[in-house]
C-alpha beads as a LAMMPS data file, in Angstrom:
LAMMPS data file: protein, C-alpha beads

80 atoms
79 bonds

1 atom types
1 bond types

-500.0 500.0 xlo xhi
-500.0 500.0 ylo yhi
-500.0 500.0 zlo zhi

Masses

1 110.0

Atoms # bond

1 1 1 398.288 47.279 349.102
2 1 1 400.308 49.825 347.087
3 1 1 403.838 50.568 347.736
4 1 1 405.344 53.446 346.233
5 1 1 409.374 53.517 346.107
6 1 1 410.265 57.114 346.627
7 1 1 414.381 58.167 347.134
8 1 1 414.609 58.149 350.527
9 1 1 411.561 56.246 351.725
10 1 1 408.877 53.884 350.568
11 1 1 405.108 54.478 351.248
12 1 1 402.842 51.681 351.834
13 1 1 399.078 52.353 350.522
14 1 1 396.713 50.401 351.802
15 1 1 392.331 50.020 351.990
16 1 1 391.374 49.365 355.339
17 1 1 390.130 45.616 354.357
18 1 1 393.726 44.675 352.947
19 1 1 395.402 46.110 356.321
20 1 1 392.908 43.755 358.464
21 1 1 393.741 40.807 356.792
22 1 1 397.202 41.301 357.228
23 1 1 396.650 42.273 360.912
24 1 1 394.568 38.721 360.879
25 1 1 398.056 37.022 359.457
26 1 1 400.019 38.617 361.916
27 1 1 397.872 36.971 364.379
28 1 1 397.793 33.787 362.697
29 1 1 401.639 33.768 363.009
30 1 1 401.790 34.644 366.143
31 1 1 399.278 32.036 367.255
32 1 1 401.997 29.283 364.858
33 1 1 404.570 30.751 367.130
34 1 1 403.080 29.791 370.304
35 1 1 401.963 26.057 369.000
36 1 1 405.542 25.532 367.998
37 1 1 407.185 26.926 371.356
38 1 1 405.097 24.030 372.777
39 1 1 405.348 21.045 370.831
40 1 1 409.589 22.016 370.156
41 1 1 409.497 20.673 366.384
42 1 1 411.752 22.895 364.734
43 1 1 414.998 24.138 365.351
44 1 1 415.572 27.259 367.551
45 1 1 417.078 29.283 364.502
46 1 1 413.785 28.558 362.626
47 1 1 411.839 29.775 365.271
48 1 1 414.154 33.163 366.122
49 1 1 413.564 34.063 362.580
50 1 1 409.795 33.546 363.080
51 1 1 409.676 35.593 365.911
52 1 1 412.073 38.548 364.024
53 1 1 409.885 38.833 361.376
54 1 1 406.649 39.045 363.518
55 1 1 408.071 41.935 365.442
56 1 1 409.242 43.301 362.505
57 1 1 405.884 43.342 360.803
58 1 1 404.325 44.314 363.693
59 1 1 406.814 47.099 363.775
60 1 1 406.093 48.344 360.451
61 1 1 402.200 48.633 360.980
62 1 1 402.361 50.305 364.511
63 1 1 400.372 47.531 366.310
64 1 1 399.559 47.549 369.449
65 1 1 399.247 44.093 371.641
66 1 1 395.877 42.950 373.775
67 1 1 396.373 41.579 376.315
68 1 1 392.342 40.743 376.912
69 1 1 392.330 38.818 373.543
70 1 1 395.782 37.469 373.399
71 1 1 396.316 39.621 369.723
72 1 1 397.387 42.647 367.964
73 1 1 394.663 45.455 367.348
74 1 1 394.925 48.309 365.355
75 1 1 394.770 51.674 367.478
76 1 1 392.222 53.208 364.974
77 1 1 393.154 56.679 366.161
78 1 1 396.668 56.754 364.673
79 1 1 395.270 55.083 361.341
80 1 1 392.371 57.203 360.440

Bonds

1 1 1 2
2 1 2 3
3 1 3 4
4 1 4 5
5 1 5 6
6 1 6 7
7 1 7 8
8 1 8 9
9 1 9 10
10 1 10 11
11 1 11 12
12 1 12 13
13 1 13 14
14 1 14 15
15 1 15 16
16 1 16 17
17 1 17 18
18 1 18 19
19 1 19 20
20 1 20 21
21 1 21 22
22 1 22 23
23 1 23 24
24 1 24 25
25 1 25 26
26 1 26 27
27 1 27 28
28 1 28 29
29 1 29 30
30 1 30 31
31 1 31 32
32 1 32 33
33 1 33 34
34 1 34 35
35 1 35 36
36 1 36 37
37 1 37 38
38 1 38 39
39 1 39 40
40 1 40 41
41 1 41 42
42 1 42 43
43 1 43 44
44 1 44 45
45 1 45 46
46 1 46 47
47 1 47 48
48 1 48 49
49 1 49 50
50 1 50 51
51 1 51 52
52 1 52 53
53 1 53 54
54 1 54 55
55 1 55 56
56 1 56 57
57 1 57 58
58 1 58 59
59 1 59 60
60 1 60 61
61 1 61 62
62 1 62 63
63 1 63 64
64 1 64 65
65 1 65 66
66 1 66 67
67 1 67 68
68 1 68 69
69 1 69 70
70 1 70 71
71 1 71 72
72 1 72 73
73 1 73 74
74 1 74 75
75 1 75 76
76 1 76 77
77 1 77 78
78 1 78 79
79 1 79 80
């Protein structure tokens, strides 16, 4: 991925094979998130922050969530 730091924004550059593997770690966090809702081994705080920065990733890359799979996709027509 290249990020380029303009003045008022930055602009994330990225091959199609980098953005899938970071779709595949936003799914690999999200699937973490569920295993430690069930087992309760951390503190609450630790897992709020968890959760904020998955939605905030997921924010950033304009995924969408599927419900057939249980995981975030990429809508290919807004990325091509």
């Amino acid at each position: 991925m290249k990020v380029k730091h303009l003045k008022n924004k930055i602009i994330i550059e990225s091959n199609k094979e980098d953005f899938n593997d970071l779709v595949t770690r936003i799914n690999e966090l999200s699937n973490l998130l569920n295993t430690i809702h069930e087992i309760n081994d951390l503190y609450l705080s630790d897992i709020t922050t968890l959760e904020k920065l998955k939605y905030q990733v997921v924010n950033l890359l304009d995924l969408n969530w599927n419900s057939d799979n249980y995981k975030y996709v990429i809508e290919e027509n807004k990325h091509e």
